[in-house]
C-alpha positions in Angstrom: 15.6 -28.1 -29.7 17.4 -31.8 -29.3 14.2 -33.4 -29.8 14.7 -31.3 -33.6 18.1 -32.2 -33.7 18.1 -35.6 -32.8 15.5 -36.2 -35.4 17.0 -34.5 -38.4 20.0 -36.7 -37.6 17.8 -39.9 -37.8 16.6 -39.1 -40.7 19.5 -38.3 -42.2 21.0 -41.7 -41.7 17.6 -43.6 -42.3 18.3 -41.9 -45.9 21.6 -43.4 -46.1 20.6 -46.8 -45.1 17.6 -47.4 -48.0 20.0 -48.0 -50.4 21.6 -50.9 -48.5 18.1 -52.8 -47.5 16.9 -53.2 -51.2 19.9 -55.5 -51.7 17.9 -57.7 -49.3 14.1 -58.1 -50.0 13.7 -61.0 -48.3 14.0 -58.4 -44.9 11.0 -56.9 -47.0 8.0 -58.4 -44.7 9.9 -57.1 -41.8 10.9 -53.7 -42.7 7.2 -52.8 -43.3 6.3 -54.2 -40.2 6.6 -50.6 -38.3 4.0 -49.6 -40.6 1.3 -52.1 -40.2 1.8 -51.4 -36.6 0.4 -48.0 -37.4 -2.1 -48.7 -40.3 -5.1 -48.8 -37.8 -4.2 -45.8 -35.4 -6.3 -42.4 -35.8 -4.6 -39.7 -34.5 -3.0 -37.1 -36.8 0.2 -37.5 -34.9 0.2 -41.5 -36.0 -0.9 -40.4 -39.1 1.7 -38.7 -40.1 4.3 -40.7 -38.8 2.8 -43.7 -41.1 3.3 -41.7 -44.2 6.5 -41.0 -43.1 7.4 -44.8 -42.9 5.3 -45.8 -46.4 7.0 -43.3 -48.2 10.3 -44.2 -46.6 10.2 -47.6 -47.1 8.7 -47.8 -50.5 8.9 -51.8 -51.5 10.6 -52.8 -54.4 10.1 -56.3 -56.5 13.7 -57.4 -56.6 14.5 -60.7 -57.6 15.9 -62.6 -54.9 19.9 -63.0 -54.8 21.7 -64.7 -52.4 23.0 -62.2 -49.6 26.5 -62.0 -47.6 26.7 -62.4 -44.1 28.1 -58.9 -44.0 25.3 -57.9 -45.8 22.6 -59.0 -43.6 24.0 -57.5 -40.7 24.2 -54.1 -41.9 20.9 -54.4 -42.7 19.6 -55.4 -39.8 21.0 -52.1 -38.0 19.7 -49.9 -40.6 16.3 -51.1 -39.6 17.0 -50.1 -36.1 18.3 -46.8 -37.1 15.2 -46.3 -39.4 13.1 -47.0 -36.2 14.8 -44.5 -33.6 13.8 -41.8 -36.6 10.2 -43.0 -36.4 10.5 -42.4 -32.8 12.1 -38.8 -33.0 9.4 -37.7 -35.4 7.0 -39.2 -33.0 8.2 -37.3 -29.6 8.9 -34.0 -32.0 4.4 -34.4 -32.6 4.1 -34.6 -28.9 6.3 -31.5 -27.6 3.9 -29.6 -29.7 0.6 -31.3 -28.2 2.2 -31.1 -25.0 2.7 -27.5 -25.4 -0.6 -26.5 -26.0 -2.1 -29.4 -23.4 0.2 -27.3 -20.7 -1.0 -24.3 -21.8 -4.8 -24.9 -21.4 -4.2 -26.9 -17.8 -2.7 -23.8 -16.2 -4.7 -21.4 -17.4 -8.6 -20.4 -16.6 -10.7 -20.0 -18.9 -11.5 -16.3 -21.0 -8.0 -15.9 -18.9 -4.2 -14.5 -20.8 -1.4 -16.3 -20.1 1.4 -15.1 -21.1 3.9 -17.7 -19.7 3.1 -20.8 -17.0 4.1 -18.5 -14.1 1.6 -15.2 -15.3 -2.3 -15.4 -15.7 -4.2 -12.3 -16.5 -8.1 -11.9 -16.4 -9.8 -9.0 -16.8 -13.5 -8.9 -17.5 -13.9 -12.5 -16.9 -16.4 -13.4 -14.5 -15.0 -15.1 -11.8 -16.5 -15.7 -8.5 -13.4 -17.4 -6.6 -10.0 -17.1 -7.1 -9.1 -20.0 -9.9 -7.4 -23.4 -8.3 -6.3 -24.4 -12.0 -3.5 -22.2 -12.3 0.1 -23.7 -12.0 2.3 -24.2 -8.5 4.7 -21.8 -9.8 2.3 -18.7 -10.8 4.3 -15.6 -10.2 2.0 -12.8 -11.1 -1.5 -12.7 -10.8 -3.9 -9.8 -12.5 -7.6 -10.4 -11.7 -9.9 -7.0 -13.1 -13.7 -6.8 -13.1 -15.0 -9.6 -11.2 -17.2 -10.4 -8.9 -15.9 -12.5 -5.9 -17.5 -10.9 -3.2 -15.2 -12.5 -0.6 -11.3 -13.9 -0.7 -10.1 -16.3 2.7 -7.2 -17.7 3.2 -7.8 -21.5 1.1 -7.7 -19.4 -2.0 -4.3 -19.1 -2.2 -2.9 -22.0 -0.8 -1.6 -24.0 -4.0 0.4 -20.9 -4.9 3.4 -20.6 -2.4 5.3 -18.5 -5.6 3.1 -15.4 -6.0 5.3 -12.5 -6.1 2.6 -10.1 -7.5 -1.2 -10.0 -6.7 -3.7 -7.3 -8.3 -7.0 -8.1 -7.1 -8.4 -4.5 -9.2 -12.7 -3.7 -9.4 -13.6 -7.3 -8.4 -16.8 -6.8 -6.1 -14.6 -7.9 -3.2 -16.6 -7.3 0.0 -14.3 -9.3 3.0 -11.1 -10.0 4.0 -10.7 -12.6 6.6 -7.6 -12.3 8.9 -4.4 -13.9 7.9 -6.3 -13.9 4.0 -2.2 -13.5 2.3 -0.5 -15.9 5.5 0.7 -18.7 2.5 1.5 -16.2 0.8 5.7 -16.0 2.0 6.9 -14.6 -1.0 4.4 -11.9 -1.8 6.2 -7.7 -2.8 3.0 -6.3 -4.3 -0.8 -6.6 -3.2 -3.4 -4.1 -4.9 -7.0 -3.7 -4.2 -8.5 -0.9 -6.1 -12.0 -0.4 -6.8 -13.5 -2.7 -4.4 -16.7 -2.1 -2.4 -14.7 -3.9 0.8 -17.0 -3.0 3.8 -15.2 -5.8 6.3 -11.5 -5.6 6.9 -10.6 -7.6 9.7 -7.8 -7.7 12.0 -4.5 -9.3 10.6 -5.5 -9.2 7.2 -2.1 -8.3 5.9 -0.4 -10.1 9.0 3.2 -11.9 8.5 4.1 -10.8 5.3 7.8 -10.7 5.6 8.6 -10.3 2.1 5.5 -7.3 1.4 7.1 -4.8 0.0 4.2 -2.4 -1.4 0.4 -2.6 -0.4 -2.8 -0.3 -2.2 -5.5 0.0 -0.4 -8.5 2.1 -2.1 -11.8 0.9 -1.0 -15.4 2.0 -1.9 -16.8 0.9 1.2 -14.5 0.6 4.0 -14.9 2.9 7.1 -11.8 1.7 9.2 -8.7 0.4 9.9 -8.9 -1.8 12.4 -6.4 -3.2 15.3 -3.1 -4.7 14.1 -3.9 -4.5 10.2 -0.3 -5.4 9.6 1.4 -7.2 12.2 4.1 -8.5 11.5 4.6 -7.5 7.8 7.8 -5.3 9.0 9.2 -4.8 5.4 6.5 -2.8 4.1 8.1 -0.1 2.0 5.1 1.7 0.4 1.1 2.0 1.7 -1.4 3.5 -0.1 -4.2 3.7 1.7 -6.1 7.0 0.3 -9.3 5.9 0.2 -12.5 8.2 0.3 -15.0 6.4 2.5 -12.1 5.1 5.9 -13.4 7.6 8.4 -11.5 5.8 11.6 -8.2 4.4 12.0 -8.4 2.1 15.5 -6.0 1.6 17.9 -2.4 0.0 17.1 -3.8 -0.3 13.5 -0.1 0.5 12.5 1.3 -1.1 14.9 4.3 -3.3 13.3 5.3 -1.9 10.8 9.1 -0.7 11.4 10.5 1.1 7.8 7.7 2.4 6.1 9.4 4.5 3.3 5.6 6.3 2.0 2.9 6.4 4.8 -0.7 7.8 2.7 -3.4 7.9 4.9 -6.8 8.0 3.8 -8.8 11.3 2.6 -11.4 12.5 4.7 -10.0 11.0 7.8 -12.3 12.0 10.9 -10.9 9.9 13.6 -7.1 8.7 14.5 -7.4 7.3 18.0 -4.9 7.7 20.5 -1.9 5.6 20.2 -2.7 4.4 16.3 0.8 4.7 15.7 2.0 3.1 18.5 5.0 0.3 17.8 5.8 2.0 14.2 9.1 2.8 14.5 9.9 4.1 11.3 8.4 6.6 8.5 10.6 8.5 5.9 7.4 10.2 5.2 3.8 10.1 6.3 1.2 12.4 4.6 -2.0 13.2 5.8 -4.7 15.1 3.5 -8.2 16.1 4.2 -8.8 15.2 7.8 -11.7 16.6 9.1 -10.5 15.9 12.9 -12.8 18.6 13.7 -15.8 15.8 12.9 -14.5 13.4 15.7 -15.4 12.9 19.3 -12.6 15.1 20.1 -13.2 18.2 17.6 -9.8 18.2 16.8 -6.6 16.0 17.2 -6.7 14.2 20.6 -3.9 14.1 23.1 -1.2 11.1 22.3 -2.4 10.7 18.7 1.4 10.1 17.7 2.3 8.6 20.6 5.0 5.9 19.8 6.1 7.2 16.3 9.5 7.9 16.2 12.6 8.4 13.2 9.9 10.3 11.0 12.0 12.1 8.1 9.1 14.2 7.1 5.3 14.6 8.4 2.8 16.9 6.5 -0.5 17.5 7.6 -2.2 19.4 4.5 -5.8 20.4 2.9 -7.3 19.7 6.6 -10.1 20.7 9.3 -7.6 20.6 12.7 -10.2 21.6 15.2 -8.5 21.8 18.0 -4.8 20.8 18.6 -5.3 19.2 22.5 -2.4 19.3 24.9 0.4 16.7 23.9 -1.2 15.9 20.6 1.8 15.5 19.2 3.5 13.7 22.3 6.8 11.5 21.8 7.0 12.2 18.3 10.6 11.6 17.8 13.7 12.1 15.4 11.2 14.0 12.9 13.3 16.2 10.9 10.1 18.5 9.3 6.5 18.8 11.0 4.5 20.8 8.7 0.7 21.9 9.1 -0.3 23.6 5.8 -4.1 24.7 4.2 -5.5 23.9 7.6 -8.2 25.2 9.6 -7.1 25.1 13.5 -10.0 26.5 15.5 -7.5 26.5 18.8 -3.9 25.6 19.6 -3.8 24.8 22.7 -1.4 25.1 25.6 1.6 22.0 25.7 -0.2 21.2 22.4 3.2 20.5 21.3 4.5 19.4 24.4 6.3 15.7 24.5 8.2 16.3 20.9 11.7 15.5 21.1 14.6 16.2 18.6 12.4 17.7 15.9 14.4 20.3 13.5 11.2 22.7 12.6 7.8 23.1 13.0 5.9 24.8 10.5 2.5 26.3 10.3 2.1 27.7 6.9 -0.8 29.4 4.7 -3.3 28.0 7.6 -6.7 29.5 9.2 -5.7 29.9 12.8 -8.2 31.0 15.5 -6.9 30.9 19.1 -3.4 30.4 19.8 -2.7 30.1 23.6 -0.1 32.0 25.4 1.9 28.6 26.3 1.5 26.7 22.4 5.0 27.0 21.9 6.5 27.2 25.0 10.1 26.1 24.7 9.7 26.5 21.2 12.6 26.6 19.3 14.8 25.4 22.3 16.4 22.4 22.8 14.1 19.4 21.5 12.4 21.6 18.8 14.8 23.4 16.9 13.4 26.0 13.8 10.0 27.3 14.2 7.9 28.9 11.9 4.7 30.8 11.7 4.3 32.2 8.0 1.5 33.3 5.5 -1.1 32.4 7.9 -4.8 34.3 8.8 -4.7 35.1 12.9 -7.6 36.3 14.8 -6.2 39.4 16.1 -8.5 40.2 18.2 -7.8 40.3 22.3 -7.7 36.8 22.9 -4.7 36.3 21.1 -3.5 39.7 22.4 -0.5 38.1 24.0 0.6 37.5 20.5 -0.1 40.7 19.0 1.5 42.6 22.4 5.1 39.9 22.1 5.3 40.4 18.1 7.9 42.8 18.2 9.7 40.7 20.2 9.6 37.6 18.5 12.3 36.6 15.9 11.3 37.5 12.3 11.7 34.4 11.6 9.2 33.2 13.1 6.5 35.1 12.5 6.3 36.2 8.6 3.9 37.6 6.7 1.0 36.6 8.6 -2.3 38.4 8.6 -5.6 39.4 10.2 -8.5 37.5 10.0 -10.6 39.6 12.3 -11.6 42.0 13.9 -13.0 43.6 10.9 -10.8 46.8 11.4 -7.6 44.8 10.9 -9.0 42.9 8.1 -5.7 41.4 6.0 -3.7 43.4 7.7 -0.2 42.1 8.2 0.2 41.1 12.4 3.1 43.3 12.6 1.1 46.7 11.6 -1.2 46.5 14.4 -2.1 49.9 15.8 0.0 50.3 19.4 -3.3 51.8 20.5 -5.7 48.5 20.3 -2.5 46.7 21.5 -2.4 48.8 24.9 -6.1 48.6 25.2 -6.2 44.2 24.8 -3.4 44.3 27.6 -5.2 46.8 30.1 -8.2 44.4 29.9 -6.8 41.1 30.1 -3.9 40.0 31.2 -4.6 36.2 29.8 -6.9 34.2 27.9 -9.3 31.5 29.9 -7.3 28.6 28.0 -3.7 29.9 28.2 -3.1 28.4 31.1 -1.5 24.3 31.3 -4.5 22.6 32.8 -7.0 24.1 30.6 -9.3 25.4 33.6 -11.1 28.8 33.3 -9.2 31.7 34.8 -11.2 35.0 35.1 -9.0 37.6 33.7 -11.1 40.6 33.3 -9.4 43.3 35.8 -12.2 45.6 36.4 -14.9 42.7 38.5 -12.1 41.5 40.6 -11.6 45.5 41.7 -15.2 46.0 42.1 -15.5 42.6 44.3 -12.9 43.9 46.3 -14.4 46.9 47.0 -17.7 45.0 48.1 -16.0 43.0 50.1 -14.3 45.9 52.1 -17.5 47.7 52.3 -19.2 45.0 54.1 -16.6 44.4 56.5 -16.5 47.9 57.8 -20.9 47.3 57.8 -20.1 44.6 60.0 -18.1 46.5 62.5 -20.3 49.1 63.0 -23.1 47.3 63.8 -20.6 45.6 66.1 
């Protein structure tokens, strides 16, 4: 805009100068001087500006006349005014080359740039991520390539990125410490992707990582200390079909996650995989078949070490069995909520080691045993609402402590849930139970083999125990008689 400015001014005064310098052709040889100094050059630019000058300073034939000293003098800084016009037209011709040679340095090839700090290519086949682009690139799109692998020299000349979508590019590995240049980075996406090796600190020191997408084709774990030291993360994605296993620690780090999405079809969290993450408004966990896993179900300490949890819900899933203390030091968690499950057994202290949670729900699941000591304590001091709603029970003797207590249970707690066998009591509600089969579970057993806290088999049956006794005794009084 000066460069304009500062030309249209020139000109304006070169205009007002022409009349003066034909009062003095004998300044005629050196006022066309500017143009023979541009008769031979080639470019459009000097081109122009030579026109410019021959149409100017068109010569006249004037006879010659003797000149005042004023006169000359004048002249003279006409000419010089005339040549700081040449000039701005020149510099004007070379903002708009400049432009354009600016344009094409900073950006790839088959690439959009919208501005010098932006580059988007999508469908371009690039195999590495472009070194061309500008110091100061702020937002990087890169669709349908094939890369295979990204390490950590690909991003070094770009200290600036704020936003990196890495979308459907064929990416296979991720070497740790891949984003570490990266210091101001709030967005990473990486969608599509057949990634089959994630290593360990991949997303590591990331201070400024606000959001992070994870949905691979290929990957089948998280593994150790994933995002160390990246303690702002706000949002992770990481539903992806084909993670099977989340390691050890994997979240370990991360202190204020605001949106926690595991990934679908979970089999395996290993004990202590939240250890460290202090922090999770809400953590959602859909179609883990934790039944699948060396455990067959949810193994003891699985939550161990994640505390100030705002909401956890555990939906769409095949449970298994829920060991003892699966749930241990879960802290601060306002809402625990198991929903559309299948829980083959709930085991005794299964919920044990939970400390200032406000309710703990169990709704519309498929529930087979429930032990007598599940939710012992439960509500009481540490766990304060619980409820047991619109679920199918096997209601059947091994749960018979249930069916025998559910009159005196709060209403509460157990509503609207039904029978999934026997076949007698087939969707009947738990609370319409005939008294009959209820006083016939409790005549035979008194227990169930896993009701009690250590989990070892306790023979329950009355009738054997009576009968040993009675072989006992006779043999004793065999004995004496012989005697």
């Amino acid at each position: 805009m000066f460069t304009c400015l500062f030309c249209f001014v020139s000109l304006f005064d070169a205009k007002m100068c022409k009349g003066l310098i034909t009062f003095a052709p004998q300044f005629d040889q050196l006022l066309n001087m500017p143009a023979c100094v541009f008769q031979h050059a080639q470019s459009p630019q000097c081109r122009l500006t030579n026109l410019f000058i021959s149409t100017l300073l068109k010569p006249k034939c004037i006879p010659a006349k003797p000149v005042p000293e004023f006169m000359r003098w004048s002249t003279v800084f006409c000419y010089w005014r005339l040549l700081v016009a040449c000039l701005a037209v020149q510099l004007l011709l070379l903002d708009v080359s400049s432009a354009s040679f600016q344009e094409s340095l900073f950006c790839p090839k088959g690439c959009l740039c919208p501005t010098e700090q932006e580059v988007i290519c999508d469908g371009v086949l690039l195999e590495k991520i472009p070194q061309e682009m500008s110091p100061k690139l702020r937002n990087l799109t890169i669709a349908r390539a094939t890369m295979v692998r990204i390490s950590v020299d690909d991003f070094r000349y770009y200290p600036s990125l704020e936003r990196l979508t890495l979308n459907y590019c064929e990416i296979e590995r991720i070497e740790g410490y891949t984003f570490h240049n990266l210091t101001k980075l709030r967005y990473l996406s990486l969608v599509g992707n057949p990634l089959s090796d994630l290593q360990s600190y991949s997303f590591a020191n990331l201070r400024s990582l606000k959001e992070v997408i994870v949905r691979a084709d290929a990957l089948e774990q998280l593994p150790a200390y994933l995002f160390f030291g990246s303690e702002n993360i706000r949002g992770l994605d990481l539903r992806s079909t084909s993670i099977t296993r989340i390691q050890r620690h994997a979240f370990s780090g991360l202190y204020n996650v605001q949106f926690l999405h595991l990934p679908l079809n979970l089999v395996t969290i290993e004990p202590e995989a939240f250890y460290n993450c202090t922090r999770v408004h809400f953590l959602d966990i859909r179609n883990w078949q934790a039944n699948r896993s060396e455990w067959i179900g949810v193994a003891p300490r699985t939550f161990h070490g994640l505390r100030h949890v705002s909401s956890m819900r555990i939906d769409q899933s095949s449970l298994g069995v829920l060991w003892p203390k699966a749930f241990d030091e879960l802290e601060t968690l306002e809402t625990l909520q198991i929903r559309n499950s299948r829980i083959t057994s709930i085991r005794s202290s299964s919920f044990a080691g939970m400390r200032n949670v406000g309710s703990l729900q169990l709704l519309n699941n498929e529930i087979g045993h429930i032990a007598r000591y599940a939710f012992q304590e439960i509500p009481g001091d540490q766990v304060y609402e619980l409820q047991i709603m619109e679920n199918d029970l096997d209601c059947s003797c091994r749960n018979g402590w249930l069916v025998h207590n559910f009159h005196r249970l709060s209403n509460d707690t157990l509503k609207r849930n039904y029978c999934s066998s026997p076949e007698s009591f087939l969707q009947q509600q738990l609370g319409q139970i005939d008294p009959a089969w209820i006083v016939n579970c409790t005549n035979k057993y008194e227990h169930h083999h896993l009701d009690t806290f250590s989990g070892t088999s306790l023979s329950v049956d009355r009738l054997p125990i009576q009968m040993l006794i009675l072989l006992i005794s006779f043999a004793f009084i065999l004995c004496n008689n012989a005697i």
